[in-house]
C-alpha positions as CSV (number, residue, x, y, z in Angstrom):
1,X,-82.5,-7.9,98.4
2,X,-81.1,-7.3,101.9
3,X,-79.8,-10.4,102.4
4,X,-77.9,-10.4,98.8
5,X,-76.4,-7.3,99.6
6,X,-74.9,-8.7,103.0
7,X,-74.0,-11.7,101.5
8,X,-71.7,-9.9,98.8
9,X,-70.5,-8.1,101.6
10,X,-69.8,-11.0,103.5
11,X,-68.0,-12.6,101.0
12,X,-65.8,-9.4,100.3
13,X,-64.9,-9.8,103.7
14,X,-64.0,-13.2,103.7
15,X,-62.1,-12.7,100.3
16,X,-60.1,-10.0,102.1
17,X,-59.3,-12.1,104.6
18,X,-58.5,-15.1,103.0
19,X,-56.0,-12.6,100.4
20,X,-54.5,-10.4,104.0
21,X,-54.2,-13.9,105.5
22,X,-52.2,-15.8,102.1
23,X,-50.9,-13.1,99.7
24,X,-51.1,-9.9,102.4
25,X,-49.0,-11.3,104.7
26,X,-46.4,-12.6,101.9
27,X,-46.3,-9.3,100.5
28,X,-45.5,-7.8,103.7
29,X,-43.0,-9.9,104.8
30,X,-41.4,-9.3,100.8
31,X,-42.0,-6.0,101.8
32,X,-40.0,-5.7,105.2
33,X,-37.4,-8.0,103.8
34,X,-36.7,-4.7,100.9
35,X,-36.5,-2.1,103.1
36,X,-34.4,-4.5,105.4
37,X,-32.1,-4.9,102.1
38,X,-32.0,-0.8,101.9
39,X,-31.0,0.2,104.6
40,X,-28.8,-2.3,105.1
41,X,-27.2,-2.3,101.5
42,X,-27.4,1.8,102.0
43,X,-24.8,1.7,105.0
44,X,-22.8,-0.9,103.4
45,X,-22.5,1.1,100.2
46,X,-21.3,4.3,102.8
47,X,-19.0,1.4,104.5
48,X,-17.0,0.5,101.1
49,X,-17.3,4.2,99.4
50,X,-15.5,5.4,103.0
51,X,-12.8,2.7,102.7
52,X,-12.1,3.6,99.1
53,X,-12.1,7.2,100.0
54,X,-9.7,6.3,102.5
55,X,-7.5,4.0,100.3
56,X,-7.2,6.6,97.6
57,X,-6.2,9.3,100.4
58,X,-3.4,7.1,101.3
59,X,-2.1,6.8,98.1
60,X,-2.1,10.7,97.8
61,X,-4.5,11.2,95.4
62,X,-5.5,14.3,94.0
63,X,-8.4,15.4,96.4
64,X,-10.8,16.1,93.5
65,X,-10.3,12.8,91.4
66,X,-10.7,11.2,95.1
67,X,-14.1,12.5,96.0
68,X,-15.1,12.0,92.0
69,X,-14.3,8.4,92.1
70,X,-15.5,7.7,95.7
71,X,-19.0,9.1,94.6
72,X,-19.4,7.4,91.7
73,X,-18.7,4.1,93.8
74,X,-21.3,4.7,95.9
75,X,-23.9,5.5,93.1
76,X,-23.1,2.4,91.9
77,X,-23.5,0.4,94.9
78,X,-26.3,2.3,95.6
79,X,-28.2,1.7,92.1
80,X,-27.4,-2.0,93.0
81,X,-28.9,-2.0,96.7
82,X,-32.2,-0.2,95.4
83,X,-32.3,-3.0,92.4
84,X,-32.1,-5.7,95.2
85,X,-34.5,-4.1,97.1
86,X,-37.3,-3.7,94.2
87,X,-36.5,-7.6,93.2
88,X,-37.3,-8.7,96.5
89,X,-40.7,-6.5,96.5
90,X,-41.8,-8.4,93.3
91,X,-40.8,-5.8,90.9
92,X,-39.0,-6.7,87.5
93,X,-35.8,-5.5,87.5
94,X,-34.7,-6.5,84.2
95,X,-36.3,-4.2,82.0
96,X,-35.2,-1.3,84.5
97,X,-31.7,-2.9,83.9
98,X,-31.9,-2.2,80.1
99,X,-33.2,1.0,80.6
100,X,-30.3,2.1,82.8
101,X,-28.1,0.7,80.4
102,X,-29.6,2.1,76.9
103,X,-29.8,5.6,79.1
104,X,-26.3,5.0,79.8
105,X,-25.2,4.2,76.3
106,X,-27.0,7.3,75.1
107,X,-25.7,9.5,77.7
108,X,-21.8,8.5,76.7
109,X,-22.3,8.8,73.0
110,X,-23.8,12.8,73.9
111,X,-21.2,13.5,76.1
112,X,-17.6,11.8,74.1
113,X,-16.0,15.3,73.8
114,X,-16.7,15.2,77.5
115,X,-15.8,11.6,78.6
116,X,-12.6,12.2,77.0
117,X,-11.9,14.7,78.6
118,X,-12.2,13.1,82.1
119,X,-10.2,10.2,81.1
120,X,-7.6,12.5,79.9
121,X,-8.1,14.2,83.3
122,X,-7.5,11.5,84.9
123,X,-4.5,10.4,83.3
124,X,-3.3,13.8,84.5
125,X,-3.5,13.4,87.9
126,X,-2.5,9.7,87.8
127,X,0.7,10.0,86.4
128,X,1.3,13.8,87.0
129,X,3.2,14.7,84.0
130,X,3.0,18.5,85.5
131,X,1.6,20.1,88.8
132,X,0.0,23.6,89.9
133,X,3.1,26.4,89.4
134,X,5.2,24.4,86.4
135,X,5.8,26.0,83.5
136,X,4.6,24.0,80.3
137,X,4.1,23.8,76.9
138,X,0.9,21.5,76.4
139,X,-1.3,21.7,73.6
140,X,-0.3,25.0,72.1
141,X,-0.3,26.7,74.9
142,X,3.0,28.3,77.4
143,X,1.9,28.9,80.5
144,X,2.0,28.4,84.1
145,X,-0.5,25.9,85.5
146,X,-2.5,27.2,88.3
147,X,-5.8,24.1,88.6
148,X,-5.6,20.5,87.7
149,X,-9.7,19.5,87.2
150,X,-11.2,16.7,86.2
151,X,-12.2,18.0,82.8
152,X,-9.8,21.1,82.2
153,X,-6.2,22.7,83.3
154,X,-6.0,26.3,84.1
155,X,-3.2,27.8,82.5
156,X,-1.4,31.1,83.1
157,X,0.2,32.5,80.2
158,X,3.2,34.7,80.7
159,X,1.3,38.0,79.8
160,X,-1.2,37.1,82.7
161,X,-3.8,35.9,80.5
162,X,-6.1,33.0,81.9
163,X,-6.2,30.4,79.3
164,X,-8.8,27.1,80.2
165,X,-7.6,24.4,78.2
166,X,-9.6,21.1,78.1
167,X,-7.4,17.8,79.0
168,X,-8.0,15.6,76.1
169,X,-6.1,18.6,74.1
170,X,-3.4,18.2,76.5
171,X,-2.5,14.8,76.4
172,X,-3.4,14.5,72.5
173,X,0.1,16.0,72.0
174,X,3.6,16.2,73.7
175,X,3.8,18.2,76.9
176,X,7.0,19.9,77.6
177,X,7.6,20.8,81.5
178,X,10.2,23.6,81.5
179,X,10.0,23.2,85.5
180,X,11.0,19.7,85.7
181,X,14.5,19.8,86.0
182,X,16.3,22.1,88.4
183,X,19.1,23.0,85.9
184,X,18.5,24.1,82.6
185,X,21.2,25.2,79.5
186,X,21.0,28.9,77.4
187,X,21.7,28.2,73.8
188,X,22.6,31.5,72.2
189,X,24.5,31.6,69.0
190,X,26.4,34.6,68.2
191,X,28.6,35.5,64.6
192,X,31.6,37.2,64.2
193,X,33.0,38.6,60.6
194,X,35.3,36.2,58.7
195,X,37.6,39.0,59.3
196,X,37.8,38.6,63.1
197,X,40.3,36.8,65.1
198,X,37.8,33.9,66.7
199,X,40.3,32.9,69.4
200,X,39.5,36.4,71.0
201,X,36.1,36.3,70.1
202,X,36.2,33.4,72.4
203,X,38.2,34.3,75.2
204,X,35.9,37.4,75.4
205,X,32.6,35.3,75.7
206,X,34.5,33.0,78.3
207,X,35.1,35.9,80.3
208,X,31.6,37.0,80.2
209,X,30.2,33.6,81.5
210,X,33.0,33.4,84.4
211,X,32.6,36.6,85.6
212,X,28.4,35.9,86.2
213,X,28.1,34.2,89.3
214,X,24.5,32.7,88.5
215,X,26.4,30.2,85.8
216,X,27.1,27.1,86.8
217,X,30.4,25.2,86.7
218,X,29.0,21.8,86.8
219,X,27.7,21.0,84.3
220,X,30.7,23.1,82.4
221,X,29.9,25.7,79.7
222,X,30.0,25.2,75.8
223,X,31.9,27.8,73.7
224,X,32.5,27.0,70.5
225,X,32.2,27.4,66.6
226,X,29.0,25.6,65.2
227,X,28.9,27.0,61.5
228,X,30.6,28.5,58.7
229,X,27.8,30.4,57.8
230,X,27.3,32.6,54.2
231,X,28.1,35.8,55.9
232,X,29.5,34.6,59.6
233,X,31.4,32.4,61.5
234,X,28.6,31.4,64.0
235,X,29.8,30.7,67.5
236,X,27.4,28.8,70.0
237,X,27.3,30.1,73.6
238,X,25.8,27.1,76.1
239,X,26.1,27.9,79.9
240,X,23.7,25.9,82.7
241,X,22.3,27.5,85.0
242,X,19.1,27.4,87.8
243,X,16.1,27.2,86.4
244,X,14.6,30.4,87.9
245,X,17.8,32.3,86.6
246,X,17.3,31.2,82.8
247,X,15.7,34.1,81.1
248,X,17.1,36.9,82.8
249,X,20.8,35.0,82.1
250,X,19.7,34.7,78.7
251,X,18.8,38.6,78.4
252,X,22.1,39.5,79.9
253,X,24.3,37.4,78.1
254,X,22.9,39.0,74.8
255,X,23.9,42.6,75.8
256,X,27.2,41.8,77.5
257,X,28.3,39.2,74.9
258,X,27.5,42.0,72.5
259,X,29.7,44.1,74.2
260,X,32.7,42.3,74.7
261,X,32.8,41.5,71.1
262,X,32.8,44.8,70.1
263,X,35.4,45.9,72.5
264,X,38.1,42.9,71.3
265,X,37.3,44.5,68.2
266,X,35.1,41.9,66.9
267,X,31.9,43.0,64.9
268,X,28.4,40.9,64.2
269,X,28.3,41.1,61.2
270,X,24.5,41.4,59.3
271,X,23.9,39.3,56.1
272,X,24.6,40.9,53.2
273,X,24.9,40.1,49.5
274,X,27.5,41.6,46.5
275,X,26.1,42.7,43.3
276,X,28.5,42.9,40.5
277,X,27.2,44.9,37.4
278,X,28.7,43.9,34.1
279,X,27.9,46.7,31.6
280,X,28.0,44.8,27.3
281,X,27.9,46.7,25.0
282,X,24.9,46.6,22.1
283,X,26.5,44.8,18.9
284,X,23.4,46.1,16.6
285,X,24.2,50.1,17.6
C-alpha cells in the first residue's frame, strides 16, 4: 500500500515537472512578455496623451476641453495596451471587446441629453461664437457669460441672477453677441403732431446728438421720417456709438429728445381716436 502511495506521488511529481518544464515555462515567458507589453504600452500611452496635450496647448485651446480630450486619449490607449497585454497571456479578448462595446452603446443611449450637450460644448469652444464677459442672447436667455464648460454656460443675467444653461440649448438656436462689435447704433423712434413743423422737429434732435460727445461721427447719424403714422409723423433717431456707452445714450436721448421737442414747440402726440355721434330720429314715435 506504501509503495502505491509513493508511486502516485512519484508520478505527480514527474507530471509537475514535465507541465513546469513544457507548459509552465511557456506560460511564464507569455506571462513576462504581458506585463513587458504594460508597462511598456502604459508609458507610450502617457508619451502620445502628453504630445496631444501639448499640440492642443499650442493651438490655444480652451484648458478644460484640453485636459477632457487628452484624458480620454489616454483611456483609450490604455484600454488598448491592457487588451494586448491579456491576449498575449492567453486570455480571449474578443468577447471582452463586445462587452466594452455593448456597455458602451448602452451607456450613450442613457446619457444622449448628455452627449449632446458635450458636442455642443465643444462646438463652443471650437469655434467661440462668444467668450467669458460678452453679452448674449443664446437660448432665451440675456446675459453675461461668466464659464464656458464642457456640458453647460454660466450666464449672468442683468438683474444679477445666475442662470446655468446647458449647451445643446445654446447652439439649438441663434446666438446673438451684443459684445462683438465695438460700435453699436440706438434706434429710437420718436412722433411729432401732424400739426408740427418737422424741419424743427429735426434740427432740434440734430442738436441733441451733436452736442453729446459719446456719439460718434463716423459712422454718421440717421435723422429722419420713417412713417406717416394714424396719429404721428414718426421720426427715427439712429446715432453709433461705443458699445459700453449704448444704454445709458439710449436713456439720455429719450429725456433730452423729449425736451427739445417740447421746447421748439413740438408735442408727442398719444394715439387717440374721434367719435362722431349721429343722433336719428325714431320714424314709428
Amino acid at each position: 500500500m506504501e509503495s502505491t502511495d509513493h508511486e502516485t506521488i512519484n508520478q505527480t511529481n514527474e507530471a509537475i515537472k514535465a507541465w513546469v518544464a513544457t507548459d509552465g515555462l511557456d506560460f511564464g515567458i507569455r506571462l513576462v512578455t504581458a506585463l513587458l507589453i504594460f508597462v511598456i504600452g502604459k508609458c507610450l500611452a502617457k508619451i502620445i496623451s502628453g504630445a496631444i496635450n501639448h499640440a492642443f496647448a499650442r493651438s490655444k485651446m480652451d484648458v478644460t476641453l484640453n485636459q477632457f480630450l487628452t484624458k480620454i486619449a489616454y483611456t483609450i490607449l490604455l484600454i488598448v495596451v491592457v487588451l494586448a497585454a491579456l491576449d498575449r497571456v492567453g486570455v480571449k479578448t474578443t468577447s471582452m471587446v463586445a462587452i466594452i462595446g455593448a456597455a458602451g452603446l448602452a451607456i450613450g443611449l442613457a446619457m444622449q441629453g448628455s452627449l449632446a450637450n458635450f458636442a455642443a460644448g465643444v462646438m463652443i469652444i471650437l469655434f467661440r461664437p462668444f467668450k467669458s464677459g460678452d453679452f448674449i442672447n443664446a437660448g432665451g436667455i440675456m446675459g453675461i457669460v461668466e464659464e464656458i464648460s464642457i456640458f453647460t454656460t454660466n450666464l449672468r443675467t442683468p438683474d444679477n441672477l445666475a442662470v446655468i444653461v446647458p449647451n445643446a440649448q445654446i447652439t439649438g438656436g441663434s446666438i446673438t453677441n451684443f459684445s462683438a462689435k465695438d460700435t453699436r447704433r440706438v434706434d429710437m423712434t420718436f412722433g411729432i403732431s401732424y400739426d408740427d413743423n418737422i424741419s424743427a422737429a429735426k434740427e432740434a434732435i440734430w442738436a441733441v446728438l451733436k452736442a453729446d460727445a459719446r456719439v460718434l461721427k463716423d459712422p454718421e447719424s440717421i435723422v429722419g421720417v420713417m412713417e406717416l403714422a394714424d396719429s404721428s409723423v414718426n421720426i427715427v433717431v439712429r446715432p453709433w456709438v461705443n458699445r459700453d456707452d449704448y444704454w445709458a445714450v439710449r436713456m439720455d436721448m429719450m429725456e433730452k429728445v423729449k425736451a427739445a421737442l417740447e421746447s421748439n414747440g413740438c408735442s408727442i402726440p398719444f394715439p387717440q381716436r374721434d367719435v362722431h355721434i349721429h343722433q336719428t330720429e325714431n320714424k314709428n314715435t
